[in-house]
C-alpha positions in Angstrom: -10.9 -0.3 -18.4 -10.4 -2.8 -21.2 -8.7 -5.8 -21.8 -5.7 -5.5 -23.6 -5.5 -6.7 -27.4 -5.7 -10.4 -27.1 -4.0 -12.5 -29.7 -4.6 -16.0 -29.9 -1.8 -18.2 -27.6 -0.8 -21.6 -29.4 0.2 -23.5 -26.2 -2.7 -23.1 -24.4 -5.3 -21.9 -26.8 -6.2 -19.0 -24.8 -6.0 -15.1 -25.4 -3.0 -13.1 -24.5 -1.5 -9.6 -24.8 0.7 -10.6 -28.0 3.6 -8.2 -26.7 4.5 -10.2 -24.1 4.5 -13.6 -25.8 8.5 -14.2 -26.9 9.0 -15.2 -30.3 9.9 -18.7 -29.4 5.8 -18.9 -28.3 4.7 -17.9 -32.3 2.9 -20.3 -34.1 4.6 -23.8 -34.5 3.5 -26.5 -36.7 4.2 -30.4 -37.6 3.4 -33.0 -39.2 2.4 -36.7 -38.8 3.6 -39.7 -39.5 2.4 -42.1 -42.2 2.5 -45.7 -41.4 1.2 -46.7 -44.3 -1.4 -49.6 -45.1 -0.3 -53.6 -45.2 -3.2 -55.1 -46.3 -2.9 -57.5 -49.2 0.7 -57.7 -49.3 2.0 -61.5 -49.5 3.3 -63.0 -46.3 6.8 -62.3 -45.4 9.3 -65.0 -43.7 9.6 -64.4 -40.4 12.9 -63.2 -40.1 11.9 -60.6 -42.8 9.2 -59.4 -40.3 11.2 -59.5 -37.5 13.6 -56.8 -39.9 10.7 -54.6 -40.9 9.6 -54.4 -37.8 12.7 -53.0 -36.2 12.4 -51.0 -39.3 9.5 -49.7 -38.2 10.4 -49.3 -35.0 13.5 -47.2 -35.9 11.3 -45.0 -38.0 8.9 -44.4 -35.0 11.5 -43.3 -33.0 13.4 -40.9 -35.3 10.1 -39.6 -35.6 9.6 -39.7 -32.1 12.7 -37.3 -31.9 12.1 -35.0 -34.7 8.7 -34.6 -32.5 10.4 -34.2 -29.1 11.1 -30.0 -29.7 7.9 -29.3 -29.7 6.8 -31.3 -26.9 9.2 -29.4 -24.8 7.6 -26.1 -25.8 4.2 -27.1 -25.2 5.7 -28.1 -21.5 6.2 -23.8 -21.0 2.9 -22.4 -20.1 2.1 -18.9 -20.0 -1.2 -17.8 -18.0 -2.8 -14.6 -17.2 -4.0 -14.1 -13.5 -6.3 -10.7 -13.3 -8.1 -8.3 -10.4 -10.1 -5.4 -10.4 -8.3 -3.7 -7.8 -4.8 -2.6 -7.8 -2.3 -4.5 -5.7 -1.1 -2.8 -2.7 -4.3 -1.4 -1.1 -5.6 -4.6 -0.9 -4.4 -7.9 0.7 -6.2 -10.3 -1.6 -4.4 -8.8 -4.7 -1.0 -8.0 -2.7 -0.1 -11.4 -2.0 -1.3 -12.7 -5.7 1.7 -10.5 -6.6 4.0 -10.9 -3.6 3.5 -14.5 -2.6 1.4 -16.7 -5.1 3.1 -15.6 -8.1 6.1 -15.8 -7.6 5.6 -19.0 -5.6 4.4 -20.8 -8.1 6.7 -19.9 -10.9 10.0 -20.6 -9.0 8.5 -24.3 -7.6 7.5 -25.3 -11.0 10.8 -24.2 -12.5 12.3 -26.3 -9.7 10.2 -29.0 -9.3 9.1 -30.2 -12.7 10.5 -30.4 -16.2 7.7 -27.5 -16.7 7.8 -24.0 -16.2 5.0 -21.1 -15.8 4.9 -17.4 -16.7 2.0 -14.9 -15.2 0.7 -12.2 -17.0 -0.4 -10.3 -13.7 -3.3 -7.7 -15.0 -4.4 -5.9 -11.8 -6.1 -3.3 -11.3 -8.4 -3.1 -14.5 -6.0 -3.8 -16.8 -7.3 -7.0 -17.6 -10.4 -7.0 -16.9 -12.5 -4.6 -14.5 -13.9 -5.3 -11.0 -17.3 -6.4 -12.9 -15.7 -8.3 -15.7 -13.1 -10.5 -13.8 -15.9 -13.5 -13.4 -17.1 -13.7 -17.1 -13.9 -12.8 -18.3 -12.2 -15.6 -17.0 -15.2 -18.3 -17.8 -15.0 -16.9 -21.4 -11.1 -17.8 -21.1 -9.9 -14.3 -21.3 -7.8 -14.5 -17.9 -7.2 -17.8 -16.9 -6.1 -16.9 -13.2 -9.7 -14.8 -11.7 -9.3 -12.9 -8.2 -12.8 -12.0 -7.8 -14.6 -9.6 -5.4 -18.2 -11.5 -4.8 -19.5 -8.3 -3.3 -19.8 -7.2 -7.1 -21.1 -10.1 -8.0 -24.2 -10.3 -5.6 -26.5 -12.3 -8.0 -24.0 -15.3 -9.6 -21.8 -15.1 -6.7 -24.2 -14.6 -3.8 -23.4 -17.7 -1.2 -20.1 -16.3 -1.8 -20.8 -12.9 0.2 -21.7 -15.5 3.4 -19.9 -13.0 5.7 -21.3 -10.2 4.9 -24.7 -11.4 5.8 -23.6 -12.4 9.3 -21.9 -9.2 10.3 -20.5 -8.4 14.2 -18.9 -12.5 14.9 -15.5 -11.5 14.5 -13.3 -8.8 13.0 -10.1 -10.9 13.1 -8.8 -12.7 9.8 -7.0 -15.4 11.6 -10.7 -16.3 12.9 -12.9 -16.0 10.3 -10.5 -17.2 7.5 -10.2 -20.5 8.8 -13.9 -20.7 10.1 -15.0 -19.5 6.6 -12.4 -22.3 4.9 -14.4 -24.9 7.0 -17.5 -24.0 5.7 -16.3 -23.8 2.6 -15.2 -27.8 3.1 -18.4 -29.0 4.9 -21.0 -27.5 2.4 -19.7 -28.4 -1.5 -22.2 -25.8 -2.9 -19.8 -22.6 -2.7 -17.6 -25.5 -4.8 -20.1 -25.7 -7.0 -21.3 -22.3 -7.5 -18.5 -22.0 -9.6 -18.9 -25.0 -11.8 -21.9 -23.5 -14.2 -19.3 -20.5 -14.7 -16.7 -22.7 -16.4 -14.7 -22.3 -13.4 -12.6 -24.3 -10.5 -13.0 -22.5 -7.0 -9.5 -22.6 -5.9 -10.0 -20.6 -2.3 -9.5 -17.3 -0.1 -8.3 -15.3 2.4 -9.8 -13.4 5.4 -9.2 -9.5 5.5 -9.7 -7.0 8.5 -12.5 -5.7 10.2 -14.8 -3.1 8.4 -15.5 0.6 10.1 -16.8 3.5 8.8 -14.8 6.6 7.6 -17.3 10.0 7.8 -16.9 13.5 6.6 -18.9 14.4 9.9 -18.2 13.6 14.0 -20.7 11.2 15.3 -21.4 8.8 18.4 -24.7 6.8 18.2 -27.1 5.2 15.6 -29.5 7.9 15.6 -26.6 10.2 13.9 -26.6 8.1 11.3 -30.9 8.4 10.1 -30.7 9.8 6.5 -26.8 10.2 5.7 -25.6 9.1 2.3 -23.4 6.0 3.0 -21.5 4.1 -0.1 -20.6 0.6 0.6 -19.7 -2.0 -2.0 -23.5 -4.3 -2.4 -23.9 -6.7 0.0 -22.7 -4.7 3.1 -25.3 -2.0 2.1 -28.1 -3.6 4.1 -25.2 -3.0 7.1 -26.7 0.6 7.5 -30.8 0.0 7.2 -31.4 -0.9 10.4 -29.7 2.9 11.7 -31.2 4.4 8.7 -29.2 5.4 6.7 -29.2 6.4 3.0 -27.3 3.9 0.9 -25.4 4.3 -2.1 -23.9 1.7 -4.2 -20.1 2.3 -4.7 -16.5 1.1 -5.0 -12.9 1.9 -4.3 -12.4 3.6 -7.3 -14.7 6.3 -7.2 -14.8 6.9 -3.5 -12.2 9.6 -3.5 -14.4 12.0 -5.4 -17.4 11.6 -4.2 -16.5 12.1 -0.3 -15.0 15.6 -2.1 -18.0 16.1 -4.2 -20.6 15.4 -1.3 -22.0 12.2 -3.4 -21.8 10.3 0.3 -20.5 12.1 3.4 -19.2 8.3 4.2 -18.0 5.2 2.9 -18.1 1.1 5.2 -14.6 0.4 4.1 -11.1 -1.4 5.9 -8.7 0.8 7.1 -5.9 0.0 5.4 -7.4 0.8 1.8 -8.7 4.0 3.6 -5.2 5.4 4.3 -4.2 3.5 0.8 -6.5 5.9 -1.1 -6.1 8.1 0.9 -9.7 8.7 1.8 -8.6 10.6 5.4 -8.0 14.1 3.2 -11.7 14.5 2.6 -13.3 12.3 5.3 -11.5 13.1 8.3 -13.7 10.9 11.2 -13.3 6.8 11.2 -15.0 4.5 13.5 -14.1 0.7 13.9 -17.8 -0.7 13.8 -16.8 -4.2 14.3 -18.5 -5.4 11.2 -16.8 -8.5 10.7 -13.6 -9.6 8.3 -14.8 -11.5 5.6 -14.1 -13.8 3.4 -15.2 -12.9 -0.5 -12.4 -12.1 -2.9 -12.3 -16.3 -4.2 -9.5 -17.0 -6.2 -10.4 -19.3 -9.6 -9.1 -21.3 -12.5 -10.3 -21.1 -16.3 -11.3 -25.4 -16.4 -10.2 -25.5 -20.0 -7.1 -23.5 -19.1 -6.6 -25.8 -16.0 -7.4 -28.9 -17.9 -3.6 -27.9 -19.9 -1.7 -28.1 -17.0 0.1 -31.0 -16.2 -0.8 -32.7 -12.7 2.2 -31.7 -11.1 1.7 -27.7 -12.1 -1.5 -28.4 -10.6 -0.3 -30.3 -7.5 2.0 -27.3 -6.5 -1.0 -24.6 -7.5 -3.1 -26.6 -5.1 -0.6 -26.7 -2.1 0.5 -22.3 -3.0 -3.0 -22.0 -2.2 -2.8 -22.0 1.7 0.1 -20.4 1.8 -1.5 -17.3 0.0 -4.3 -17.2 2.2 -2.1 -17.5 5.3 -0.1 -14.2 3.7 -3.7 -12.7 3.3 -4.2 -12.8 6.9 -1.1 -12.1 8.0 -1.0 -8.9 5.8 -4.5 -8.2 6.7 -3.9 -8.7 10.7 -0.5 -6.1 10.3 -2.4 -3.3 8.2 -5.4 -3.1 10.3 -3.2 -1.9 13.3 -0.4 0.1 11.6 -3.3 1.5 8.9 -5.5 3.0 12.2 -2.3 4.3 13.0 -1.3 5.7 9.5 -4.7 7.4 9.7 -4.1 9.3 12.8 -0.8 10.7 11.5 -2.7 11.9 8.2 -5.4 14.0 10.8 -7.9 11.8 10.9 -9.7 11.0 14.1 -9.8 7.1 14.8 -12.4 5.6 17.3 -13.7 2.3 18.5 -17.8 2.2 18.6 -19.1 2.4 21.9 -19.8 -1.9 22.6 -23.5 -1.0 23.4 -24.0 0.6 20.3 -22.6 -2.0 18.8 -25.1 -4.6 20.2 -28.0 -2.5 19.3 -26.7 -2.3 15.7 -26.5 -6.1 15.8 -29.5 -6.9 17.7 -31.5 -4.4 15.0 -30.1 -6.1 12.1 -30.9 -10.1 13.6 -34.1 -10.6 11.1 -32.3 -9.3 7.5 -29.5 -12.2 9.0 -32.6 -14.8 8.9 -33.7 -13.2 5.6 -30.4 -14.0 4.0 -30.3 -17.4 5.5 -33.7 -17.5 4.0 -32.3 -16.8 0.6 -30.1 -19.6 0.4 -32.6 -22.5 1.4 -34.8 -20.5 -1.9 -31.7 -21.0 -4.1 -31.8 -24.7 -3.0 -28.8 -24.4 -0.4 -29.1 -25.2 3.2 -28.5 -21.7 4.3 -30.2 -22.1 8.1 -27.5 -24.9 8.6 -24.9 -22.6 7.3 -25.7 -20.1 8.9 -25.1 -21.9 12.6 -22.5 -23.5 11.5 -20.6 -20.8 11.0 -21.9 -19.0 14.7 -20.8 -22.0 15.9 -17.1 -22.8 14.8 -16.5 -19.2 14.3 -17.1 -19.2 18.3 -15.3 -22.8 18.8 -12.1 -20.7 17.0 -12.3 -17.9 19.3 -14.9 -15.3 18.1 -16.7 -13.2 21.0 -19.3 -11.8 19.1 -21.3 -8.7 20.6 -24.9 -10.5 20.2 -25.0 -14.5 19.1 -28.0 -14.6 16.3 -30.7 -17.1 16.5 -31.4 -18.5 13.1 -35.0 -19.5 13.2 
């Protein structure tokens, strides 16, 4: 979808949807203040000077004053924070609406002389799930929730766990671990600097299965069946061979009706959401992983406007949304497998043994990927055991522990 008709914003010199700027925002103006020039005038006593300059002085501060309005209204900041996906399906979005928002707003209201308004665009409104990343380096949103699995070129360290699939599907695991990572190698920092961008950070979500139009038990049911997955999670299905199909949440309702794919890798939650179950009845829990790629970032230029202490309370609102991410993530993936059995779908687990074969097959496109990274100039091997390692340390019992070579 679109943007909507952007306007330009005089506080903070970025776009915005004119309607919802109040009047008071419209276009202010002022003038300077003259001092004048001194030179080649003949001395003055000194009391004289000492009278001119609180003269002077006086007329500073009047001016001062007259200027003090508009410095006040510059102190109001309007932003616009944008996703691809709607809110309530998914966690990442959800708590941007339920918990960082809001957040945000009432502590700077409370906390500062300052206060912030959102412009919340989700689910394409703004900007769609392949435009969220440009449109907020080109200053178009200044608030970017961003799904890295669409962006598998510019974004690519960022999809880290989906190219390490079967650790752990628990978010309170592999949010922190992936947070770590985050902290001990500055590149996924960095990736965002050439975008115009500040990585701000990210929650974990649940584990991925498989919802089917079809009943099945082992990998060998799998060999030539259309799959759609997001990008990165595509190579999830090569090694049971599978036939791939690039997709996402939006069109995955019609073509599980149409026969485009008789199956989709997807959360459960989303898949009762969307309510995928009427035309796909059968959904496995693979044990895929939870991962961490929706970052959340910041426009720099529309960063650089906000006073440190906005930025200071931004900064701490951060865990506490990832926190809600997991939490939310952690309660949906139980009561959403439940939801799904009540709608007439049949819900399974994958048979452990199957799901060590799955992960033993797929060991050398892990090593590829961490391949990938040391060609992009990262040290992707280290990575790459570092997270094994502390995802283990933080309680991950994964089905088959990869060797990266």
């Amino acid at each position: 979808m679109s943007a909507l008709p952007l306007k330009p914003d005089p506080l903070h010199n970025v776009g915005v949807a004119y309607e919802h700027v109040p009047l008071a925002f419209q276009y202010l103006t002022h003038s300077g203040i003259n001092n004048g020039n001194d030179q080649g005038e003949i001395p003055m006593p000194s009391s004289i000077q000492i009278v001119r300059t609180a003269v002077f002085a006086g007329t500073v501060a009047v001016g001062m004053a007259a200027l003090q309005p508009l410095a006040n209204a510059a102190d109001n900041f309007t932003m616009r924070i944008a996703a691809g996906h709607p809110a309530a399906p998914l966690s990442q979005v959800n708590q941007l609406q339920k918990t960082f928002v809001p957040n945000v707003t009432k502590r700077v209201a409370a906390e500062t002389d300052h206060t912030i308004r959102f412009i919340e665009g989700y689910g394409g409104t703004i900007a769609n799930l392949f435009e969220v990343l440009e449109s907020t380096q080109k200053g178009l949103v200044d608030f970017g929730s961003i799904c890295s699995c669409f962006e598998p070129t510019k974004l690519f360290v960022h999809n880290l766990n989906y190219f390490t699939p079967f650790i752990s599907g628990d978010p309170k695991i592999m949010g922190p671990t992936t947070r770590q990572i985050h902290k001990e190698f500055d590149y996924f920092s960095k990736n965002f600097d050439q975008y115009n961008q500040i990585f701000l950070g990210g929650g974990a979500v649940d584990d991925y299965g498989l919802g089917t139009t079809f009943a099945w038990s082992k990998m060998s049911d799998l060999k030539g069946v259309k799959i759609g997955a997001a990008g990165p999670n595509l190579p999830w299905l090569d090694f049971a061979g599978a036939a791939k199909v690039q997709t996402n949440l939006n069109e995955v309702y019609n073509a599980l009706q149409s026969g485009v794919y008789d199956g989709v890798v997807i959360f459960p939650a989303p898949y009762f959401g969307f309510k995928f179950g009427e035309v796909a009845k059968y959904y496995t829990t693979m044990g895929w992983g939870s991962v961490t790629a929706y970052p959340l970032a910041v426009n720099k230029d529309s960063w650089a406007k906000l006073p440190a202490s906005v930025q200071k309370i931004i900064r701490e609102e951060i865990p506490v949304y990832e926190a809600a991410i997991e939490d939310e993530s952690t309660i949906k993936y139980v009561t959403a497998l439940e939801n799904l059995k009540k709608q007439g779908v049949t819900v399974r687990d994958l048979d452990p043994a199957v799901r060590r074969e799955m992960a033993q097959a797929i060991e050398p496109w892990v090593n590829q990927k961490a391949q990938e990274y040391e060609a992009a100039g990262v040290p992707g091997k280290a990575t790459f055991r570092r997270l094994i390692e502390l995802a283990q340390e933080n309680g991950a019992k994964p089905v088959h522990i990869y060797t990266i070579k």
